[in-house]
N, C-alpha and C positions, 0 to 999 in steps of 0.2 A: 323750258317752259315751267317745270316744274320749281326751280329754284327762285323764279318769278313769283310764281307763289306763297312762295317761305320767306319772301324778303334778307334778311341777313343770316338767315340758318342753313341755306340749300346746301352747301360745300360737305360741310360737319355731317349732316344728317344725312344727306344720299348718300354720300359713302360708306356710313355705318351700315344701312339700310340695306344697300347692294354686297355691303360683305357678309351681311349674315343672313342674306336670303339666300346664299351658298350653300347653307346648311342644309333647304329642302330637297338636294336629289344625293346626301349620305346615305338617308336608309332604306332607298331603293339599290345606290349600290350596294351596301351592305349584305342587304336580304336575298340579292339572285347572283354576286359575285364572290361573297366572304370568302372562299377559299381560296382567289388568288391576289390577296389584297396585302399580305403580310410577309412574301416571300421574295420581298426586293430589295438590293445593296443596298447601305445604310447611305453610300453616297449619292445612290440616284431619290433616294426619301430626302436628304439634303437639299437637293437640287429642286426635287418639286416642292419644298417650305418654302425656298426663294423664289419661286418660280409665283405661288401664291401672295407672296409678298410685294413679287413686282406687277402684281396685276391689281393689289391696291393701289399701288403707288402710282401707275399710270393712269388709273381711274380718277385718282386725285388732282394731280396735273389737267386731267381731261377736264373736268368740272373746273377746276377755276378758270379754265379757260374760256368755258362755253359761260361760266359769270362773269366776265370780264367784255366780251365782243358776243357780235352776233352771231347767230348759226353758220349763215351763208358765207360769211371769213374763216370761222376755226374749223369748219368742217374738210372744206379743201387742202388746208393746212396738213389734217392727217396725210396726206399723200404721202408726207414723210417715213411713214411707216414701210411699207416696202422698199423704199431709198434703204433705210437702215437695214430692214431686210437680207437684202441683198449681200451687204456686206458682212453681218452676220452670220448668214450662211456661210459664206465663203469663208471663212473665220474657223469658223466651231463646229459646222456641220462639213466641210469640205464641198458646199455646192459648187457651181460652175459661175464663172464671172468673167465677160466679155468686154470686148469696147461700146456695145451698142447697146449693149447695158449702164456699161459708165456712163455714155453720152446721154440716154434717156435718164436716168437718175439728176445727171445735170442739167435738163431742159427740164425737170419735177419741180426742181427747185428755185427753177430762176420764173417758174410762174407761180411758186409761193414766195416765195421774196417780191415780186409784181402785185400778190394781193396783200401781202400784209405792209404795204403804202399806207398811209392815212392820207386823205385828202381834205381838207376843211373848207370851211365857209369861203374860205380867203384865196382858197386853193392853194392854201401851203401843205409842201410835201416832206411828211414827215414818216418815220418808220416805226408799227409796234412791237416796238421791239419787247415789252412785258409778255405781248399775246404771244407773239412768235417763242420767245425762252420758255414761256408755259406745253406750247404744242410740241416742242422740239422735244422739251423733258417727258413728256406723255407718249411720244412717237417711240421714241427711245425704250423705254420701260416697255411698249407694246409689246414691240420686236424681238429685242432681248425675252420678254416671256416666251413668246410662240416660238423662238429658236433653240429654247432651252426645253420647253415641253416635247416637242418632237428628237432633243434629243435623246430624253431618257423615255421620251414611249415607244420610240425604236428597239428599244433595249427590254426595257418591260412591257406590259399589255398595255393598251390606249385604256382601259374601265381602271386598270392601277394606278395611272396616271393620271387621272382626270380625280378620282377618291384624293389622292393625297395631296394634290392640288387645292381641292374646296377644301379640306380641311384645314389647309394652312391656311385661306382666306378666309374660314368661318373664325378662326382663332385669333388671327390678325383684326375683325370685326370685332372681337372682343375685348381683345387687348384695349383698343381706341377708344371702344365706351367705356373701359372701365380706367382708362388711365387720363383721357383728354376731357378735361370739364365738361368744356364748353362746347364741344362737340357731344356730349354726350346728353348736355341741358337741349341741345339743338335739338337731339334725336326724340326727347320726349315731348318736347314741344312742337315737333312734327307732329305726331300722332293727336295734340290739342288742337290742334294749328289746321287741319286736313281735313277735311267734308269724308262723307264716305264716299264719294264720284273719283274725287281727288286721291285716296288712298286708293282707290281701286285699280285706280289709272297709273300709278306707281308700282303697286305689284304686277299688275299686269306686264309694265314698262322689261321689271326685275324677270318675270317667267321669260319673256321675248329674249331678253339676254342672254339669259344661260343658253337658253335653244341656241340662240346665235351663237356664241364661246365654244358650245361643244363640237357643232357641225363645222366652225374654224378648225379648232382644234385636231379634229379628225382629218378634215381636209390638207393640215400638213404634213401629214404622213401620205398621203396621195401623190406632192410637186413637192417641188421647192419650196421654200416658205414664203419667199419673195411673189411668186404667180400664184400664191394663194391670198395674199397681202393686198397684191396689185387688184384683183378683179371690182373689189370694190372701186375702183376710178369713177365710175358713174354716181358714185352717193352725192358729191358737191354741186351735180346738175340737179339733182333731185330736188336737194334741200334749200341751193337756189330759185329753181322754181315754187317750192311750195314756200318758201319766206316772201315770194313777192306777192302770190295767190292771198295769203295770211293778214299780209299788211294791208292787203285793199280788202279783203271783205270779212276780215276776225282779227281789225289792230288791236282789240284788247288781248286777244291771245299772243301776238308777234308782232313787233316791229324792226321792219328794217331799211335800210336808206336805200331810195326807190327813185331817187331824183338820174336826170342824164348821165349824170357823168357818173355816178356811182356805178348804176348796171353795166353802163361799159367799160369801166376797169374791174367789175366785179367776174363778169361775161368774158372777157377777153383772159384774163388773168386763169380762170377757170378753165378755160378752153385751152390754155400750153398746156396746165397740169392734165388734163385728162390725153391728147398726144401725148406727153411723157409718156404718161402712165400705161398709154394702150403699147406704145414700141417697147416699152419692158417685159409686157406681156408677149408680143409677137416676137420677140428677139428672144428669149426664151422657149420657145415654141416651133423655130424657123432656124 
């Protein structure tokens, strides 16, 4: 919605925006954790720079995604994310990996390969394949983040881990405004560009995040990365429904294609992925 607003700046400038609103929960760690923030391997401070860097990187992917297609397509899409998960884990973490896992991973995917069809006027079927290589890079970088944070905050404290994390994403926010023009012309011309409703509703956006990022975060040290991944399955019903609420009574906020056959390939496609998604869950669980 919000990139809707910015016309040709959204990409550049949220990204800047989400990396260095990173910064506002440093000097609360700072102030009530400082003594155990400096006393970790040089390779596990390594791993959370990268760790910071891959969660620009998927954020960026993200956003041109959601500029590119509409919500109720790329949001299902991330289903992905646990797929990779999974294997991941299995990887680098040594979690556990089944057949009924394999097999839901591949019923995830063959109901995102189902939504991301394009259907036209003509009804020719075609594949986005731009969206699809944008989610898949986005999903990827997710996963890899969340299975690399839990493994060195296994190792060190989850508040050590989390500090040197934002810091390598407030620095990485830095780097982009100070090295990418036009991304950085983006980011001031956001702030000309933006009502105060509008800026508000953006920080806001940015506070919900973090909350959301840390209680992820924390939550993979709890399961597996993969049944912490997964639980979100329900997000592409939601956002389906409220993309169709949207377009009939606030199209200047959201539009999305509402015609027959749309919601039934949108519905139907939606409906494997979240089966998938629930037997990765209960096959994990069971």
């Amino acid at each position: 919605m919000l990139s809707k607003y910015l016309k040709d700046r959204g990409v550049g400038a949220l990204l800047i925006f989400s990396a260095l609103a990173s910064a506002v929960i440093l000097p609360f760690i700072l102030f009530f954790y400082f003594d155990q923030l400096f006393n970790l391997r040089i390779l596990d401070l390594l791993t959370l720079v990268l760790v910071g860097f891959l969660s620009v990187l998927a954020f960026y992917f993200y956003l041109r995604g959601m500029d590119e297609e509409e919500a109720s397509i790329v949001i299902p899409l991330f289903q992905l994310i646990p797929v990779f998960g999974y294997f991941m884990g299995y990887f680098i973490l040594g979690e556990s990996l089944n057949t009924a896992q394999i097999f839901s991973s591949l019923l995830v995917i063959s109901g995102i390969i189902i939504l991301a069809i394009e259907i036209d006027v003509d009804n020719k079927v075609t594949i986005k394949g731009r969206v699809l290589a944008l989610v898949m890079a986005s999903s990827f970088f997710f996963a890899l983040h969340d299975t690399l944070f839990k493994k060195v905050a296994l190792t060190e404290s989850f508040v050590t881990a989390v500090f040197w994390q934002y810091v390598s994403l407030t620095i990485v926010g830095l780097l982009i405004l100070a090295l990418i023009k036009k991304y950085r012309e983006d980011f001031f011309s956001m702030f000309r560009q933006m009502g105060g409703k509008l800026l508000s509703f953006n920080i806001m956006s940015e506070l919900l995040y973090i909350v959301g990022n840390l209680a992820n975060n924390f939550a993979t040290l709890l399961a597996p990365v993969a049944v912490v991944l997964v639980v979100s399955s329900y997000q592409p019903l939601f956002v389906f429904i409220i993309g169709i609420v949207l377009t009939i009574f606030l199209p200047h906020v959201a539009m999305e294609k509402i015609s027959t056959k749309h919601l039934f390939h949108k519905s139907f496609s939606i409906l494997i992925i979240i089966i998938g998604s629930y037997f990765l869950y209960y096959s994990s669980h069971y």
